[in-house]
N, C-alpha and C positions, 0 to 999 in steps of 0.2 A: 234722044232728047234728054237732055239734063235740069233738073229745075235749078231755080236760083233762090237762095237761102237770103229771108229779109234780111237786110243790113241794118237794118235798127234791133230794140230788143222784143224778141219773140212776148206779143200779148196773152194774155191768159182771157178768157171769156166772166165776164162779170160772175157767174155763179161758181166758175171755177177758181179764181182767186177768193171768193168768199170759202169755199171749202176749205182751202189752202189753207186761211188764215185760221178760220175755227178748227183746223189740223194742229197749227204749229201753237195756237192756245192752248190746246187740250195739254199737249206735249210740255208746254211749258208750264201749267198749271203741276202735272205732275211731278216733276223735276223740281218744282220751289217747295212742294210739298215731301217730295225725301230730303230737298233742303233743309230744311225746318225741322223737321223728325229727326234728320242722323248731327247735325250740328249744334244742339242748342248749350253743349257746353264750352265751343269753341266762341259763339256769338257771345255768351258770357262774358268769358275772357277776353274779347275784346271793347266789351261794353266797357268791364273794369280797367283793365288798360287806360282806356280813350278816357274816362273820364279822370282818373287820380293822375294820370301824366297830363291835362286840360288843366288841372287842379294847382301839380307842380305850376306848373309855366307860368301859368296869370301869378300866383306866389311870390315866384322869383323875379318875375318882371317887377310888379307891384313893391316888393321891399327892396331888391336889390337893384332894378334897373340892367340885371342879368339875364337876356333868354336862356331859356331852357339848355337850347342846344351850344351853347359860349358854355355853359356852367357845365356840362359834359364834356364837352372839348377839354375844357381848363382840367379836367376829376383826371380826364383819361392822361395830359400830359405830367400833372403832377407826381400823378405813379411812377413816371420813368425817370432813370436817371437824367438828374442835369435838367428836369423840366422839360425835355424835348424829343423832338421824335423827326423821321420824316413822315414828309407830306401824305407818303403811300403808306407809311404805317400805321397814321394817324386815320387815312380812310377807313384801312382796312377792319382797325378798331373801330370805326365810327359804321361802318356798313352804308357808308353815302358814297357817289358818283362821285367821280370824279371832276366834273363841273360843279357840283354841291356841295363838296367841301372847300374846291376853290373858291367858288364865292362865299361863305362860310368863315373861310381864315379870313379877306380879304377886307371884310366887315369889320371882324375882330381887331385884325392889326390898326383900321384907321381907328377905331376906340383906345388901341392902347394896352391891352389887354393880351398880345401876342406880338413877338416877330418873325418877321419869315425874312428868309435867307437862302442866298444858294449853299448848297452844302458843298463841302470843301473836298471832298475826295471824288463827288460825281456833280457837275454844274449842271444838268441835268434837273436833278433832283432838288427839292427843296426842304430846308430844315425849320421846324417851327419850336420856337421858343417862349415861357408863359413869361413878359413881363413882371416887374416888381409891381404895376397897377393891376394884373390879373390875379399875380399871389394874394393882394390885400381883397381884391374883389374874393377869390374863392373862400379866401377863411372867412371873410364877414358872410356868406353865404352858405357855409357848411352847418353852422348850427342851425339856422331857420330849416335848412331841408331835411335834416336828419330829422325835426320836431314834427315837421310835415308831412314826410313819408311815416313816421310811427303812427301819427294821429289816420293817414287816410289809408292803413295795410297794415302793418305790422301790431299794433295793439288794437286791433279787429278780429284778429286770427287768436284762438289758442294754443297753449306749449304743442298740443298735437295736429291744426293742423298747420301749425310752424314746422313741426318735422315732416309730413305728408307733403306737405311743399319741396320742402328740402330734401327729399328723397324725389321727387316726381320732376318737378323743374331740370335738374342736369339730366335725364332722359331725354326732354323735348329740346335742350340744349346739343345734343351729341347726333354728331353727322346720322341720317337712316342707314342700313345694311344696304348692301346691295340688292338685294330683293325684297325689298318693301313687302311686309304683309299687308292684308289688310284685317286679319282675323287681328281681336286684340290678344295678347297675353296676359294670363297673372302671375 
């Protein structure tokens, strides 16, 4: 004789699920508390982050009528020759999806501020170019940001730990080893 295994889902007994749950509290409880204990200088760092780049934005919105992320886009093609770049180069620097940058350029171009084009040696692919209206947009935008980011980072810090940054930052910049430690090093 074989039994027959319910076809719905197997219940737990009223006092048994109250176990369960004051189990997996306990378990949780613990876990947010080495949260809290081993990260509270990364929670920092993104505290700062989130707020002086909240800070940017509304800025640049506010005096320029530039999002944040347009006045990135515009910084990163300007650096290149000719103002341009493709589409997959321009992600790749941008660290967005590929649906996010498409809709991204797609904004920008009906402002004015970008052209997109198929690129000539792969139709494929597409070439994005910064407008004569993104040119005038980034320069009238470059002074405000540079005053904004000294005021909310830069002339907060002193000369050392402007170097303690500048030595620690390309660290967390540069790919891990292959065997990740987790001991730290000095």
């Amino acid at each position: 004789m074989t039994l027959k295994r319910p076809s719905g889902p197997v219940r737990q007994s009223p006092r048994a699920s109250r176990e369960r749950s004051a189990e997996i509290a306990g378990e949780l409880a613990e876990a947010l508390a080495r949260l809290n204990q081993q990260t509270p200088l990364w929670q920092s760092f993104l505290a700062v982050h989130r707020r002086i780049v909240e800070q940017l934005a509304d800025e640049m919105l506010a005096e320029h009528q530039l999002p944040l992320e347009w006045f990135d886009v515009l910084v990163h093609l300007a650096d290149l020759p000719g103002m341009r770049a493709r589409q997959k180069e321009l992600r790749d620097r941008m660290l967005l999806s590929e649906s996010g940058v498409s809709r991204l350029l797609v904004r920008m171009e009906k402002a004015g501020v970008i052209t997109r084009s198929t690129a000539g040696d792969d139709r494929r692919g597409m070439e994005i170019t910064v407008t004569e209206a993104g040119q005038a947009a980034l320069l009238a935008a470059i002074d405000s940001h540079l005053q904004l980011v000294a005021s909310l980072f830069t002339d907060r810090l002193t000369a050392t730990d402007r170097a303690a940054l500048g030595r620690v930052l390309p660290k967390l910049l540069a790919k891990p080893a292959p065997e990740c430690q987790t001991s730290q090093k000095e």
